[in-house]
C-alpha positions as a LaTeX table, in Angstrom:
\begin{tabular}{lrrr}
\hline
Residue & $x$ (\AA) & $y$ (\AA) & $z$ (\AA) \\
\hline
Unk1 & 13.91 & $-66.52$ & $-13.17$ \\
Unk2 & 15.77 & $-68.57$ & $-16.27$ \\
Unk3 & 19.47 & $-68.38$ & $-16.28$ \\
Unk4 & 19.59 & $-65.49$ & $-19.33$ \\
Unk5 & 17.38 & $-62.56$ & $-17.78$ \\
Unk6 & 19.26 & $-63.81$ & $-14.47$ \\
Unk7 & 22.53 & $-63.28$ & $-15.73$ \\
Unk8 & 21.25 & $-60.20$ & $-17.81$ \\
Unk9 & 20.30 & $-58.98$ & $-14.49$ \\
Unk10 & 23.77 & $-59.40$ & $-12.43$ \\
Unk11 & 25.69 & $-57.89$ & $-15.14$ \\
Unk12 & 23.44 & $-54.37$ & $-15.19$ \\
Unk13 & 23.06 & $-54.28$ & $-11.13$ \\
Unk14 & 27.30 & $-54.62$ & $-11.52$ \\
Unk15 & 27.57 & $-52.19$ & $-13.57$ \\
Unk16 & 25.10 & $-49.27$ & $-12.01$ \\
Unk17 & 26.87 & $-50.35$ & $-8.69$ \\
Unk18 & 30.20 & $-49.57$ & $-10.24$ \\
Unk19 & 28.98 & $-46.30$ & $-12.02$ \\
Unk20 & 27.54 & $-44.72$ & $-8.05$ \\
Unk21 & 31.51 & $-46.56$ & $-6.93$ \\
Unk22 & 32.96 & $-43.69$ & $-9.37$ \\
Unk23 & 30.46 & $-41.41$ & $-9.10$ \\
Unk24 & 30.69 & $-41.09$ & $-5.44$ \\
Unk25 & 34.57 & $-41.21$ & $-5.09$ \\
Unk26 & 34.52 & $-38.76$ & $-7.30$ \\
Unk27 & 32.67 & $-36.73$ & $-5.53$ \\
Unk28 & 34.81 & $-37.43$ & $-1.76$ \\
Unk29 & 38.17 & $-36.53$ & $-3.89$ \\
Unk30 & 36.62 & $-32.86$ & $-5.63$ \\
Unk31 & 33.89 & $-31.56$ & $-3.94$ \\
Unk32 & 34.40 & $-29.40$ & $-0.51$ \\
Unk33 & 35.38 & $-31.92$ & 2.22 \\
Unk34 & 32.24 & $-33.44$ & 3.73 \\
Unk35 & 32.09 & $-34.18$ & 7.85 \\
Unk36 & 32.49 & $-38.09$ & 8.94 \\
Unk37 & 28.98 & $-38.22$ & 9.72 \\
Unk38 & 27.69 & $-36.83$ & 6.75 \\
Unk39 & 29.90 & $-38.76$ & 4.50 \\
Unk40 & 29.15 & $-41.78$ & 6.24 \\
Unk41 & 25.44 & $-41.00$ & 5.20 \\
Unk42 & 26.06 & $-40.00$ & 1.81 \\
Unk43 & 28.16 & $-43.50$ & 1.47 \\
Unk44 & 25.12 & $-45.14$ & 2.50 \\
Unk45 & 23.01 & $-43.01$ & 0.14 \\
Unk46 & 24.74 & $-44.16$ & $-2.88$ \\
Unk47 & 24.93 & $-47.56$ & $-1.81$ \\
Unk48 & 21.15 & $-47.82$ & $-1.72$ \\
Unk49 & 20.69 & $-46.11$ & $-4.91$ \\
Unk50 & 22.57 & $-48.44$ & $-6.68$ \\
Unk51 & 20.03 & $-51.39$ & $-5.95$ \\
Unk52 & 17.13 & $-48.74$ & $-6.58$ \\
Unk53 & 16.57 & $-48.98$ & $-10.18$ \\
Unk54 & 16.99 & $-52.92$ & $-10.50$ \\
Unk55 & 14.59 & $-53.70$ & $-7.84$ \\
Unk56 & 12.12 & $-51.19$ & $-8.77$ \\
Unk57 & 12.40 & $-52.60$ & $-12.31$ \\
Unk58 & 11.63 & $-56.57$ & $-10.82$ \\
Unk59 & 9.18 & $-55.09$ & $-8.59$ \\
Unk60 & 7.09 & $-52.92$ & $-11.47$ \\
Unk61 & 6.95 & $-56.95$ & $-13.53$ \\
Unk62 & 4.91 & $-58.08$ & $-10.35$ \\
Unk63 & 2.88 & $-55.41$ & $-9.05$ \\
Unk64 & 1.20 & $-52.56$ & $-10.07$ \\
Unk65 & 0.23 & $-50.09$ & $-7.33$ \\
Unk66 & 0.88 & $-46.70$ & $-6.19$ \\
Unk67 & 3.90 & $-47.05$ & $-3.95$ \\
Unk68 & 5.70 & $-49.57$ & $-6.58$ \\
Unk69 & 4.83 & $-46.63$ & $-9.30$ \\
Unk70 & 6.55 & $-43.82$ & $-7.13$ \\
Unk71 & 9.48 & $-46.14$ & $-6.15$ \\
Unk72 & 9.92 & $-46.88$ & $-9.84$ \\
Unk73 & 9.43 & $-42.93$ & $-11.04$ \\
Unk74 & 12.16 & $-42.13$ & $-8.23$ \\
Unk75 & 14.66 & $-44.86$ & $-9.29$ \\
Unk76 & 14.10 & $-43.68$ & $-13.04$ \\
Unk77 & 14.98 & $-39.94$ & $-12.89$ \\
Unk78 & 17.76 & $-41.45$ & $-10.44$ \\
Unk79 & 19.42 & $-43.29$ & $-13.38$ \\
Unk80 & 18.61 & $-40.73$ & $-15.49$ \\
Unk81 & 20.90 & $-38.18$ & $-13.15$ \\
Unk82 & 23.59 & $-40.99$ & $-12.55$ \\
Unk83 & 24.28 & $-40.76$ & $-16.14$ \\
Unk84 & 24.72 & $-37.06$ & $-17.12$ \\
Unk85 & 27.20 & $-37.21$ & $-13.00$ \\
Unk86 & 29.43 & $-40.19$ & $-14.60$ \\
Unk87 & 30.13 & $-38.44$ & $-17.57$ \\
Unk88 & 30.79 & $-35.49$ & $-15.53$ \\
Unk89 & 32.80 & $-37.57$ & $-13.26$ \\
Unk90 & 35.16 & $-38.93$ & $-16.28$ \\
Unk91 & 35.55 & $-35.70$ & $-17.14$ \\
Unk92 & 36.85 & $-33.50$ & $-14.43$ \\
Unk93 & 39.51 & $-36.17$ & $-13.92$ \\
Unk94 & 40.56 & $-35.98$ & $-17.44$ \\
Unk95 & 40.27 & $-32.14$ & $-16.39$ \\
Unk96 & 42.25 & $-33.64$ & $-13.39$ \\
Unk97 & 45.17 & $-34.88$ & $-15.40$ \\
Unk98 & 45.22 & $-32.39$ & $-17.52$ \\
Unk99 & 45.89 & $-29.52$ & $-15.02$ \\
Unk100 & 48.63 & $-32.23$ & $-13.74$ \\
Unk101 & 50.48 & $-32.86$ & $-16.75$ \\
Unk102 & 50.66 & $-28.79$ & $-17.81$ \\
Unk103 & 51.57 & $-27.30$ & $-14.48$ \\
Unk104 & 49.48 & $-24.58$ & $-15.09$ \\
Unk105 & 49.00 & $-23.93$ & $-11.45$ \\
Unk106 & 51.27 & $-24.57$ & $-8.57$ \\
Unk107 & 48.37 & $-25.79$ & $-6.50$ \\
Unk108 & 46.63 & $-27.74$ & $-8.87$ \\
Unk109 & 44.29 & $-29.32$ & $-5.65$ \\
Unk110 & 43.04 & $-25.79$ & $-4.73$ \\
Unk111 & 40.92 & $-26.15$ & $-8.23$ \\
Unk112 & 38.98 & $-29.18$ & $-7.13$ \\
Unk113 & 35.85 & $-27.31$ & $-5.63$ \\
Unk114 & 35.96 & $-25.22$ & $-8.69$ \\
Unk115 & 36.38 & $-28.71$ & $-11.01$ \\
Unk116 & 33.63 & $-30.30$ & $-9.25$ \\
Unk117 & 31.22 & $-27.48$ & $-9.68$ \\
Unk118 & 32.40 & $-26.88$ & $-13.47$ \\
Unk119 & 31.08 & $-30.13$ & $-14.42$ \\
Unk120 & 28.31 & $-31.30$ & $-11.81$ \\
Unk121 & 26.53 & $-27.86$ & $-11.57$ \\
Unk122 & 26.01 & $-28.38$ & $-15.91$ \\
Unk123 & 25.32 & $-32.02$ & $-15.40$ \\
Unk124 & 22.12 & $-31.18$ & $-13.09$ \\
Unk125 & 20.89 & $-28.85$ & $-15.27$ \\
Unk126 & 20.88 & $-30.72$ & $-18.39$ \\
Unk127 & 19.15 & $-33.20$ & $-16.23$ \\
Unk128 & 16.57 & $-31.15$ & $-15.24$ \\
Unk129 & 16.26 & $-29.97$ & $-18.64$ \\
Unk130 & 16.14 & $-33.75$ & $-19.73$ \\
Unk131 & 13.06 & $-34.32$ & $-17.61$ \\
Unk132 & 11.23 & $-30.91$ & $-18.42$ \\
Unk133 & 11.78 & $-32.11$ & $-22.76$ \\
Unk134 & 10.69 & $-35.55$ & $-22.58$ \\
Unk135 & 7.19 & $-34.16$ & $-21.32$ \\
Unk136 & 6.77 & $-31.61$ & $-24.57$ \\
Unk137 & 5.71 & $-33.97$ & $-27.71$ \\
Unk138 & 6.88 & $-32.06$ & $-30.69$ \\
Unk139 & 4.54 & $-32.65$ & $-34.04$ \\
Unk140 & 6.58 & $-33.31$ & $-36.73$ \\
Unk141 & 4.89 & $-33.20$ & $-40.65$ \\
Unk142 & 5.77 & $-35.32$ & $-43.36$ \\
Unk143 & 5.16 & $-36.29$ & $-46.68$ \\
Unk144 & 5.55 & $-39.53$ & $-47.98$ \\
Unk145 & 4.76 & $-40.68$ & $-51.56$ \\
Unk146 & 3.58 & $-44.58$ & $-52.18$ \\
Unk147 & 3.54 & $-46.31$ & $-55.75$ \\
Unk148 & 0.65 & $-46.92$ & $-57.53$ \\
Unk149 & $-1.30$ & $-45.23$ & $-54.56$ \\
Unk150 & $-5.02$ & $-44.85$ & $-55.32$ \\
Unk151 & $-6.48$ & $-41.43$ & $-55.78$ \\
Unk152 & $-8.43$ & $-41.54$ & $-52.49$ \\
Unk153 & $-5.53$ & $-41.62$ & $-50.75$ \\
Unk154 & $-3.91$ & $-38.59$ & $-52.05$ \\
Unk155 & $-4.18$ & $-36.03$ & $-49.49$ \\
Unk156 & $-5.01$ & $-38.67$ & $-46.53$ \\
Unk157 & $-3.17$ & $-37.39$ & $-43.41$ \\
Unk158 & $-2.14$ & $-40.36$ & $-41.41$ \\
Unk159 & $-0.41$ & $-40.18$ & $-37.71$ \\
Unk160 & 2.72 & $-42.27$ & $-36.39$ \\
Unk161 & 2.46 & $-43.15$ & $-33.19$ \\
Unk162 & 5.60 & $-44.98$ & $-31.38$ \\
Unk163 & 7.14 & $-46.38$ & $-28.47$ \\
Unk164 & 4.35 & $-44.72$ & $-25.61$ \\
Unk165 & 5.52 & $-47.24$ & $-23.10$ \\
Unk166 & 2.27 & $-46.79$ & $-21.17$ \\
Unk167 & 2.81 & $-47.96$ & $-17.50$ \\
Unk168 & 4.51 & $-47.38$ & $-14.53$ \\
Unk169 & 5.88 & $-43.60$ & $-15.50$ \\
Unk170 & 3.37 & $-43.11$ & $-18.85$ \\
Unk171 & 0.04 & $-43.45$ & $-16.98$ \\
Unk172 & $-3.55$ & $-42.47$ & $-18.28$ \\
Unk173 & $-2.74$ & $-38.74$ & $-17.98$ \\
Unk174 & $-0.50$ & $-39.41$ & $-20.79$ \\
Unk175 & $-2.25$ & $-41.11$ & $-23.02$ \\
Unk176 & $-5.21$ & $-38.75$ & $-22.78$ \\
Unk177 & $-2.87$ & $-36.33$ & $-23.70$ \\
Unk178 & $-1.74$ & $-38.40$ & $-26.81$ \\
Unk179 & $-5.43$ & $-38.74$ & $-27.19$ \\
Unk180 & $-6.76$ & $-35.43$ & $-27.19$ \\
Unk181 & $-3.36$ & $-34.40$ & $-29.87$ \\
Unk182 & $-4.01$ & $-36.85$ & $-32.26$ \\
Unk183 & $-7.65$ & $-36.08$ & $-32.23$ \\
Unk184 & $-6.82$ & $-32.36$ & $-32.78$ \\
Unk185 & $-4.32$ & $-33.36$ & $-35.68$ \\
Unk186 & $-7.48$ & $-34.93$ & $-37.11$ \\
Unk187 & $-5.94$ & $-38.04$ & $-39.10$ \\
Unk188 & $-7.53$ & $-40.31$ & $-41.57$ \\
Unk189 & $-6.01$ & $-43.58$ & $-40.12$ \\
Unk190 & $-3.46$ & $-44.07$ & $-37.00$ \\
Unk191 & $-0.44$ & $-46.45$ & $-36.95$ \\
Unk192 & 1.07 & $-47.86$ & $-34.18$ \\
Unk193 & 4.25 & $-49.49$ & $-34.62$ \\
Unk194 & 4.96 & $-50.84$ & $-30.99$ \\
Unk195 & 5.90 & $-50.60$ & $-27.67$ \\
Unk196 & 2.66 & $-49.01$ & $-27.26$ \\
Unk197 & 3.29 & $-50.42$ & $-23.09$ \\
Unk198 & 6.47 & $-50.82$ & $-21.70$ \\
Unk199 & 6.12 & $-54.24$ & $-20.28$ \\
Unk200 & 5.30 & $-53.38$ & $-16.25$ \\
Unk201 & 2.52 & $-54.77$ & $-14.43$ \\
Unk202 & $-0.49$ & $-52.80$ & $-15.44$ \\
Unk203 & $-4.48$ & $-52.52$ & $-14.97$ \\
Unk204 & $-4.34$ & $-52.50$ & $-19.09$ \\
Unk205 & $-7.67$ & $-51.79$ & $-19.98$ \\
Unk206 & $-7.21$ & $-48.31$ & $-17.63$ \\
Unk207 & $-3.67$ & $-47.50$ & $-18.93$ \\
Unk208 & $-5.83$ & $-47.69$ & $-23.14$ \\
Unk209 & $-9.22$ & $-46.46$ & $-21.95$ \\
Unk210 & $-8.18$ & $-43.04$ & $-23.25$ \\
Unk211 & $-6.87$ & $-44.15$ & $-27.00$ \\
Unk212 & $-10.57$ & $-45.16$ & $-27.09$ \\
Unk213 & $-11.34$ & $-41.34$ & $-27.95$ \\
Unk214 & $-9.45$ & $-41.55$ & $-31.28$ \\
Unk215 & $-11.44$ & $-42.31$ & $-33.86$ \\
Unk216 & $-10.38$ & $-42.06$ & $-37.52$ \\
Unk217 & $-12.24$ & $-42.60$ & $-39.93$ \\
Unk218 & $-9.87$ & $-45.92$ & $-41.17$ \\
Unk219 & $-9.00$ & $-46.93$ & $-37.69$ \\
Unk220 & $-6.12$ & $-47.14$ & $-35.73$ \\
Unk221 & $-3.24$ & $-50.14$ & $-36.21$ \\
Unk222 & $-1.03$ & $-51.76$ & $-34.27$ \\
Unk223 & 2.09 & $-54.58$ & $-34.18$ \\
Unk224 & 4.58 & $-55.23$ & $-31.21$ \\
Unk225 & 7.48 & $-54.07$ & $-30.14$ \\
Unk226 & 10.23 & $-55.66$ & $-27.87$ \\
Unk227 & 8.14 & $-54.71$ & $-24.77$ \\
Unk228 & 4.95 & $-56.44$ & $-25.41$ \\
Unk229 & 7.13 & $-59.42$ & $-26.29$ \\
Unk230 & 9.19 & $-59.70$ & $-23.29$ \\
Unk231 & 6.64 & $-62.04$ & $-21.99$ \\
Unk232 & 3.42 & $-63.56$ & $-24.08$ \\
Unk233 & 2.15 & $-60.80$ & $-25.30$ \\
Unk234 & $-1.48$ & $-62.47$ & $-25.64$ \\
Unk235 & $-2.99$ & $-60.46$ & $-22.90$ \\
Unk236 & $-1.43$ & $-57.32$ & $-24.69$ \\
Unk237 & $-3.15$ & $-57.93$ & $-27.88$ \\
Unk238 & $-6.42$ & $-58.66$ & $-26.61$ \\
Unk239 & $-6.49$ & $-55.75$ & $-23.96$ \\
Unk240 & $-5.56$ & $-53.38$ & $-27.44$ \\
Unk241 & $-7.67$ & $-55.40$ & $-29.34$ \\
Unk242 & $-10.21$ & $-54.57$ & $-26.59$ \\
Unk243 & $-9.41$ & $-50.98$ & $-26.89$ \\
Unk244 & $-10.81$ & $-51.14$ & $-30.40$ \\
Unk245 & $-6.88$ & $-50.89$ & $-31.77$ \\
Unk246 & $-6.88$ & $-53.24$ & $-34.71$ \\
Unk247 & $-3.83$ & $-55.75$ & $-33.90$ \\
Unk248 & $-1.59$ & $-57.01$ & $-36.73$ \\
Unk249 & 0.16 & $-59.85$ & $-35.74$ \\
Unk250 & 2.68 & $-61.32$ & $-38.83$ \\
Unk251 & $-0.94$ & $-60.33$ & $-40.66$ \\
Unk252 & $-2.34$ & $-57.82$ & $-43.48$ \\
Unk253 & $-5.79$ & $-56.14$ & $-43.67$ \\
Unk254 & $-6.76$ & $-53.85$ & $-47.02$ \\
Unk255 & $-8.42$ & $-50.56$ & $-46.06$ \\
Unk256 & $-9.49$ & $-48.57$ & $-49.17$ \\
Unk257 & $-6.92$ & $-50.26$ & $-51.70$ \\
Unk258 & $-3.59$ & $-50.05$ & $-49.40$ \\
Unk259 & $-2.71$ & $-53.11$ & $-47.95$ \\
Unk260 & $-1.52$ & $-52.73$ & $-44.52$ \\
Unk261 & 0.59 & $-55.00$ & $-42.16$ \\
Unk262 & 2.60 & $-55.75$ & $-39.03$ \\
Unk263 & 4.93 & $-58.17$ & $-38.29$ \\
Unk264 & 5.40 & $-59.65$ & $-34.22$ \\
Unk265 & 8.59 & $-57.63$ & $-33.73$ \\
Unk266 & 10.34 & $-61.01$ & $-32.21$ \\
Unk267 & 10.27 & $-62.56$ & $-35.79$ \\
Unk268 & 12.75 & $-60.10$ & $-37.15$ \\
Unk269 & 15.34 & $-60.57$ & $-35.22$ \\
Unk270 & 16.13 & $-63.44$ & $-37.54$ \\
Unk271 & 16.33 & $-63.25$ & $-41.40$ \\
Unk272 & 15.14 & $-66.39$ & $-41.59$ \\
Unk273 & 12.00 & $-65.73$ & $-39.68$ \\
Unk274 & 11.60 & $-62.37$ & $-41.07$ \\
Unk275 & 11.09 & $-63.68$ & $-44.59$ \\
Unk276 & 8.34 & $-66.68$ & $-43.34$ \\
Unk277 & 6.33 & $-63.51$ & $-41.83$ \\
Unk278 & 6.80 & $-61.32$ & $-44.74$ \\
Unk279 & 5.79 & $-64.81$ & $-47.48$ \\
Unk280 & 2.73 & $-65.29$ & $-45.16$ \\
Unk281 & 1.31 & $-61.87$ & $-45.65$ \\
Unk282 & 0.68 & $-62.98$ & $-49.63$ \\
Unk283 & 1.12 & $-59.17$ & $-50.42$ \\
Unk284 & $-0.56$ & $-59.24$ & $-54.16$ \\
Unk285 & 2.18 & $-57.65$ & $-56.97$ \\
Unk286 & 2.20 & $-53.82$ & $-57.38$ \\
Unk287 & $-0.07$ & $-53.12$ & $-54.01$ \\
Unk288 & 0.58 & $-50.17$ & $-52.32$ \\
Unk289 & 1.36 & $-51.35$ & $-49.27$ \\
Unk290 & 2.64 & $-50.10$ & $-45.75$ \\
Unk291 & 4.47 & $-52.42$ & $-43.11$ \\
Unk292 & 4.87 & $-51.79$ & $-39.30$ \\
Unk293 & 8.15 & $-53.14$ & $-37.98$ \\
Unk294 & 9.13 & $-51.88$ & $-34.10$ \\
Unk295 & 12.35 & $-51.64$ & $-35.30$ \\
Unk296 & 14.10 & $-50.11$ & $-38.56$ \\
Unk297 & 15.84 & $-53.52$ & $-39.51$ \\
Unk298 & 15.65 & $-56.28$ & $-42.03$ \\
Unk299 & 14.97 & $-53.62$ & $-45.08$ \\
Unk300 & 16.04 & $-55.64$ & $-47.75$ \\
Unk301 & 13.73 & $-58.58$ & $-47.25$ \\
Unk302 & 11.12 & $-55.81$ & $-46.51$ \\
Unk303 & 11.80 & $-54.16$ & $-49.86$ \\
Unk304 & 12.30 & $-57.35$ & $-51.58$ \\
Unk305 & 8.58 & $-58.74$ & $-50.35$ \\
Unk306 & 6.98 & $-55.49$ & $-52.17$ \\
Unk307 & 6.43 & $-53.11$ & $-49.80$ \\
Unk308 & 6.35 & $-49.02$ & $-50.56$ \\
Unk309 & 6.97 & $-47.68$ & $-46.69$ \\
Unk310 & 8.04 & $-48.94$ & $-43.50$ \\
Unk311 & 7.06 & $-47.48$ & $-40.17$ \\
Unk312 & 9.03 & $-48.23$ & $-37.46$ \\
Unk313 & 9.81 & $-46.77$ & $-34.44$ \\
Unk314 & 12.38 & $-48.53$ & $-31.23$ \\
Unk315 & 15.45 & $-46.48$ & $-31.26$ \\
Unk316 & 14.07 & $-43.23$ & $-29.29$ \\
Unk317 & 16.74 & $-41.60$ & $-31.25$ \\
Unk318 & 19.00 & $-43.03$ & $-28.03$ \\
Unk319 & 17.14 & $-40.36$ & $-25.03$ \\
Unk320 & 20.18 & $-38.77$ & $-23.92$ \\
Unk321 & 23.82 & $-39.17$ & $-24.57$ \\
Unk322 & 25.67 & $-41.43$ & $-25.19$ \\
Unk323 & 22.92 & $-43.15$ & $-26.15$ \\
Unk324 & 21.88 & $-40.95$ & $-29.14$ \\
Unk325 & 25.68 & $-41.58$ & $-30.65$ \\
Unk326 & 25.19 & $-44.91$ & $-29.62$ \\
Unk327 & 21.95 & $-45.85$ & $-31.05$ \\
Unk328 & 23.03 & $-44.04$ & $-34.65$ \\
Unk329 & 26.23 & $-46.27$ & $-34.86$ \\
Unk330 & 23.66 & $-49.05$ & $-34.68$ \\
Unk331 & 20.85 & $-47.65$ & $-37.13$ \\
Unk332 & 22.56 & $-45.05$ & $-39.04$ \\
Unk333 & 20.72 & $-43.20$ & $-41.46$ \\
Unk334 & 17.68 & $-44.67$ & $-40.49$ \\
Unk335 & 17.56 & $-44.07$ & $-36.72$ \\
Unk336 & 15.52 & $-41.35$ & $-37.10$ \\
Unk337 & 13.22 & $-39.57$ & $-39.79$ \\
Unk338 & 12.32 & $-40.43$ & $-43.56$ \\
Unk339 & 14.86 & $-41.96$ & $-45.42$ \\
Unk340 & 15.31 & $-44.43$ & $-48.77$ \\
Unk341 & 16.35 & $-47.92$ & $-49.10$ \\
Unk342 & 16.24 & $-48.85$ & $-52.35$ \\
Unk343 & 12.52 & $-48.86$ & $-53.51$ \\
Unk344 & 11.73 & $-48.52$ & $-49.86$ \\
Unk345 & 10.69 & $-45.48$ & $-47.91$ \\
Unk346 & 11.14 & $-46.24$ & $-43.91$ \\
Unk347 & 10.50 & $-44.19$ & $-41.60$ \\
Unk348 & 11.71 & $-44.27$ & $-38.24$ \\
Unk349 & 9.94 & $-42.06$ & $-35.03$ \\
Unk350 & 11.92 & $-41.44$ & $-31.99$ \\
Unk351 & 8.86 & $-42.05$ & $-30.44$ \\
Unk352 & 6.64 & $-40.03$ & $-27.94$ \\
Unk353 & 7.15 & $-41.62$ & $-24.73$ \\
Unk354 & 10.14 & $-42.96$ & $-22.90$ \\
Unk355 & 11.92 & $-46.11$ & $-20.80$ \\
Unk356 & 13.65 & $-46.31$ & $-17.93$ \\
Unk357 & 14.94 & $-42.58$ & $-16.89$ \\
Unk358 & 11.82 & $-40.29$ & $-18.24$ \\
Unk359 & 14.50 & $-38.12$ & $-20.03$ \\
Unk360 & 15.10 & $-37.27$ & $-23.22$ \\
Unk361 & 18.15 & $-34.52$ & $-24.74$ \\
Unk362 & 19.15 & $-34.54$ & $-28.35$ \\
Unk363 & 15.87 & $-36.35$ & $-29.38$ \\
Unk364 & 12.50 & $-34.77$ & $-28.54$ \\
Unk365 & 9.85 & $-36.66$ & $-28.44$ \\
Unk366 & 7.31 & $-36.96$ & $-31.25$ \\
Unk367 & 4.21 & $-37.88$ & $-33.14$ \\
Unk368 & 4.35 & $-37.92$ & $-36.70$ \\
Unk369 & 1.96 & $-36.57$ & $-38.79$ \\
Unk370 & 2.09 & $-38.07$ & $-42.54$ \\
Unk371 & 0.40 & $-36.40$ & $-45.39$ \\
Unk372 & 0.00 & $-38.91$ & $-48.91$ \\
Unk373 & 0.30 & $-37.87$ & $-52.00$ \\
\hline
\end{tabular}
């Protein structure tokens, strides 16, 4: 492993061991007091979740089989849980300090079993809920309006599809599911801006076999995201290239007078490689024209190069909190939904799959279905 990911890799395994740390102190110093033996064991418990998630991670890059699949689904929803319990845990002992610092009680330690339960009994539920909502894709309609569109166009419905992360949790189930909705939506042409797998181990051609049963009528497009980049993402593009998914790599195809391209999503994390991409695409003056970038970034060079819409996808509109305030201090405006820039329309999809815990509260997941006029 080079030094970077290795590093990268120390400083999240100390930080999910220090989260189950608070978590489970927490826990000894509120909840009803536990026997030796049985705190002993739960000690242990949270010990060994701590490395769960990490090595199932490292262990899902190598090998792709059932019992590294279950592991993985286990250590997800795991992390997913250990988030909505350390927020719970910060806040009964600001609830804690509180009930200290106004004397409102004379006993303010007989409240701890009620504390505990006041916060963790809510914090398992919106878990629960979290799982239940990431599995219901919402449809979401749109319509988007392109300059100097041509006539045959008007009325086109197009669908958005973003961040699947097909893999260790997102399976073939799923994406016949994704299949048999899009097909049912009944789209003219299907983009796909990214992180269409999530960058596990994977029988490929199995995880895509079921995207084979879309079929519009001006195919179905593709560029990376982060995840197919993590590594070479050659045999990505030629397994979805395989799957009849045409792949547009820092490239631009014309399909009925709209010019439409992708850039490789690593190329935009630079300015200066953003606009070599964007001057190699050649995009002809006044084309209507559509670009797929993963992520909602670089808009003024996109803008500036000519193009009428962006469609982007990346942010997942953050899962869960504190992601979701998280991720819209880094996008803004434009972490989810249709918005302006300028000349610019860019949209951004919170995407219909997930990474990491399969959770999602505060942003639903989604395909988007966009109507042209």
């Amino acid at each position: 492993m080079k030094a970077w990911p290795a590093l990268a890799v120390v400083l999240i395994q100390a930080a999910l061991l220090a989260g189950h740390l608070f978590v489970y102190f927490t826990w000894m110093a509120f909840a009803p007091q536990l026997a030796p033996a049985a705190a002993a064991d739960l000690r242990i418990a949270f010990f060994a979740l701590a490395f769960s998630f990490i090595t199932a991670a490292l262990l899902s890059f190598r090998f792709a089989n059932p019992a590294v699949r279950l592991f993985y689904w286990i250590a997800s929803i795991w992390l997913g849980f250990l988030s909505f319990f350390f927020w719970a845990s910060l806040l009964i002992w600001l609830a804690w300090f509180a009930l200290r610092l106004t004397r409102l009680t004379a006993d303010p330690s007989a409240l701890k079993p009620l504390l505990a339960a006041l916060f963790y009994i809510p914090a398992l539920l919106a878990g629960i809920y979290a799982l239940i909502n990431a599995r219901m894709i919402r449809t979401r309609r749109y319509t988007v309006r392109l300059p100097n569109l041509p006539e045959s166009w008007r009325g086109r419905r197009a669908v958005l599809l973003s961040d699947l992360h097909l893999g260790a949790i997102n399976g073939p189930r799923f994406a016949r599911r994704i299949a048999a909705r899009v097909n049912q939506l009944d789209p003219a042409i299907v983009f796909i801006p990214g992180d269409l797998f999530d960058g596990a181990h994977a029988d490929l051609d199995r995880l895509l076999a079921p995207l084979r049963q879309m079929t519009p009528p001006l195919g179905t497009y593709f560029s990376t995201g982060n995840h197919e980049e993590f590594t070479d993402p050659t045999h990505y593009l030629e397994a979805i290239a395989r799957a009849g998914i045409h792949v547009l790599a820092n490239s631009l195809v014309v399909v009925d007078g709209v010019a439409i391209a992708g850039v490789l999503c690593g190329d935009t994390s630079s300015p200066l490689h953003m606009k070599a991409a964007l001057d190699g695409l050649h995009l002809a003056a006044a084309q209507p024209a559509i670009l797929l970038n993963h992520a909602p970034v670089r808009l003024p060079l996109v803008e500036e190069a000519g193009f009428g819409l962006q469609l982007s996808g990346h942010t997942h509109g953050g899962q869960f909190f504190p992601f979701t305030w998280m991720t819209r201090r880094i996008y803004g405006r434009f972490t989810r939904g249709l918005n302006r820039f300028g000349a610019l329309e860019v949209f951004t999809s919170v995407g219909a799959g997930s990474w990491g815990p399969p959770m999602r509260l505060g942003a639903p997941p989604e395909m988007v279905l966009l109507t042209f006029e």
